[in-house]
Structures are given as C-alpha cells and as structure tokens.
C-alpha positions in Angstrom: 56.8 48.3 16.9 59.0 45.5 17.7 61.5 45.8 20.9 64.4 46.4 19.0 63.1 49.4 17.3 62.1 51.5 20.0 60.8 54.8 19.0 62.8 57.9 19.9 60.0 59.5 21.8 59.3 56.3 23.7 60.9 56.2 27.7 61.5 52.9 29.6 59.6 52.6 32.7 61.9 51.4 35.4 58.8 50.1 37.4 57.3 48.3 35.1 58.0 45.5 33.3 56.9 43.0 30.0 57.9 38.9 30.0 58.0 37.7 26.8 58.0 34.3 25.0 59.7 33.4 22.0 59.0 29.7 22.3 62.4 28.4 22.8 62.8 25.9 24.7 65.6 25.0 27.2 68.6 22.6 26.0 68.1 19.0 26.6 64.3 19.9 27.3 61.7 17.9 24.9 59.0 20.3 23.0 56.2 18.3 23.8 56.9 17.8 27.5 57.6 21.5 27.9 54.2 22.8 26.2 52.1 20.3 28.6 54.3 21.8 31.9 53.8 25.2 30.8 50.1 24.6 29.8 49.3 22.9 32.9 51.3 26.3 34.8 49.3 28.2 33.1 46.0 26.5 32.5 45.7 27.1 28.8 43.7 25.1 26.4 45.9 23.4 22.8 44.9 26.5 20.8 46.7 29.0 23.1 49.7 26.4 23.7 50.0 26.3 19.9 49.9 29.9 20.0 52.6 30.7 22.6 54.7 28.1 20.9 54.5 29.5 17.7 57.8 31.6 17.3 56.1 34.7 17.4 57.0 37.2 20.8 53.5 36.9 22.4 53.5 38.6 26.0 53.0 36.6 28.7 52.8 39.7 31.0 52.6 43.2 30.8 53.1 46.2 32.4 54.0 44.4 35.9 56.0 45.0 38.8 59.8 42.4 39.0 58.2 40.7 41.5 54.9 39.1 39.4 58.5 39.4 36.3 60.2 37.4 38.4 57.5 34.9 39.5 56.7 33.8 36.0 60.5 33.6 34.9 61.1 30.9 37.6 58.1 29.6 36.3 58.7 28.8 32.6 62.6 28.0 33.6 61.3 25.2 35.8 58.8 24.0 32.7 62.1 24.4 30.7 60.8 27.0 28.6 63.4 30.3 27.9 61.6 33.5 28.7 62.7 37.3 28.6 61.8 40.2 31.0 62.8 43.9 29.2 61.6 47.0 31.0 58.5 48.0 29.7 58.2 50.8 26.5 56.4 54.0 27.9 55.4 56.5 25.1 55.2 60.0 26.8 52.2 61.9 27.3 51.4 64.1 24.5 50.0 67.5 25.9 48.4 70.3 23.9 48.0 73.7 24.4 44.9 74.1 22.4 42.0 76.2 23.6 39.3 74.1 25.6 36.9 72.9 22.9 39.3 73.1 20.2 39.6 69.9 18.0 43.1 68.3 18.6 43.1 65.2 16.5 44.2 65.0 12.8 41.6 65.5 10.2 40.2 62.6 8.0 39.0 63.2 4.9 36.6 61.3 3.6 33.2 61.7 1.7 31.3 60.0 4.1 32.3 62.5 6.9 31.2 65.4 4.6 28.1 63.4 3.9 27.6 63.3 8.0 28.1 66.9 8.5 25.0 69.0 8.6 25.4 71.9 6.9 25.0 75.5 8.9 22.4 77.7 8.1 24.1 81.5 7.3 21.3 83.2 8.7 21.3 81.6 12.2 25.4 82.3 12.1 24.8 85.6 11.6 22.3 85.8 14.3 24.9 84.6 16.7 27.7 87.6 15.9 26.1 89.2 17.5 26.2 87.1 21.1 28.2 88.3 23.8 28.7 86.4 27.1 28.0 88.9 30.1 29.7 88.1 33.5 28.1 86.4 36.3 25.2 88.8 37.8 24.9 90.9 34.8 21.5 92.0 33.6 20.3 89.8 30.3 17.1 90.7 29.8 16.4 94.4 28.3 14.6 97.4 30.6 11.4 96.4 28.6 12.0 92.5 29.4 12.1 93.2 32.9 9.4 92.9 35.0 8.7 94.4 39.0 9.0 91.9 41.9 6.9 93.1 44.9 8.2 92.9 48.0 6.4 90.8 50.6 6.3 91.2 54.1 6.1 87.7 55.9 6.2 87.4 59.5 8.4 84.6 60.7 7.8 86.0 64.5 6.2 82.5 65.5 9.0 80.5 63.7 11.9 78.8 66.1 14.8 76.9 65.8 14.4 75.4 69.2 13.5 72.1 69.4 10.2 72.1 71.0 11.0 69.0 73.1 13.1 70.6 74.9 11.3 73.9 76.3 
C-alpha cells in the first residue's frame, strides 16, 4: 500500500508518526556531497546510501513520536536532503466474536495440508459423544469406582505455633 492509497479501514494515528525519503535533494545542493553528509548522520555504509538514494520511499523512521519526526527533519535539511513526515497509517484492530478455540483465520487449501492432517478414527469419536463435563466438585468416578477413605485420628496435642525461643 503506498501513502496515497490509504485503505478505508485504515485510521491515522495522531501520535505517531513515519519520515520518509524520496531521495531528493535540496536545490543548489550537489548529490554526491549530500549522500556523504547524510551517510556520515547516519552512519551508513555505500550499499545503504545507494539504497536511500534510490528514488524509492524507504522509511527513515517509523512509528515515532514529532519530537524523534522532528529531530531527523532538521537533520536531513541541514545535509540538504528533502524529507517528509505524514502521520502514521494505523489499521484497526480486527475483533472476533468466535467461540474460544474456534479457528478464526481463512482456510487454505492445499494438498499438502490434507496430506498433514491425521485422519480421526470413527470409533474413538463415537466414544467421546458420549462425554459430558461435570461442574467443579461433582462426583466422576461411578459408586463401584469409588473406594472408602478411613478416617484417622492424629493427635496434634504436642504441636505449637509458639516459637519455642521465646517461652
């Protein structure tokens, strides 16, 4: 998506902000003085000079506050370069109101995904039909699954909480 075709779900964050480069240089300004200034600025090696020079819109920042915007327009105005600060493009968050668990994100077909799927076994799905989940404290065992605790009588007469040090 370029910046003049913003989507129509897409918001501008006021906050926030992107400094582009076009790699136009100032009037009057020489190329090859302005690419060693701004290299030397920003301590980048030929390639990456090449690179931000190339007439593309590479980002020289994003997502920042005006103040850092600001810093590195005064920046590449003093190394004669032309730079552009544009509020940055937020896309909204997309919420669902899907069940927990439930798969939200759009099928691909493919034949190595059915190749990856294991296939499910109809007698083990049948055996779970018949699952219920109880609520918490419910008896899952069956009378016959259930076995007798005895009840134990401990005496705890000589135990204290005292500190012993000071009796």
């Amino acid at each position: 998506m370029s910046e003049s075709e913003l989507e129509l779900d897409a918001e501008l964050d006021p906050e926030l902000f992107d400094v582009l480069f076009r790699g136009e240089i100032q009037a009057g300004q020489n190329i090859e003085q302005v690419k060693q200034r701004v290299g030397a600025i920003f301590k980048l090696d030929e390639a990456k000079l090449e690179r931000l020079f190339s007439g593309q819109t590479p980002y020289l920042k994003r997502n920042t506050d005006i103040t850092s915007a600001d810093k590195i327009l005064c920046a590449m105005e003093h190394a004669g370069a032309i730079a552009e600060v544009i509020a940055c493009v937020v896309k909204p968050q997309v919420l669902s109101m899907a069940p927990l668990g439930a798969n939200v994100l759009p099928e691909q077909e493919s034949e190595s995904d059915e190749a990856s799927t294991p296939a499910l076994d109809p007698e083990k799905l049948a055996a779970l039909a018949g699952m219920v989940a109880e609520p918490t404290g419910a008896y899952v065992l069956n009378a016959e699954e259930q076995c007798e605790v005895a009840s134990l009588d401990i005496d705890t007469s000589h135990l204290s909480l005292e500190d012993p040090e000071d009796t």
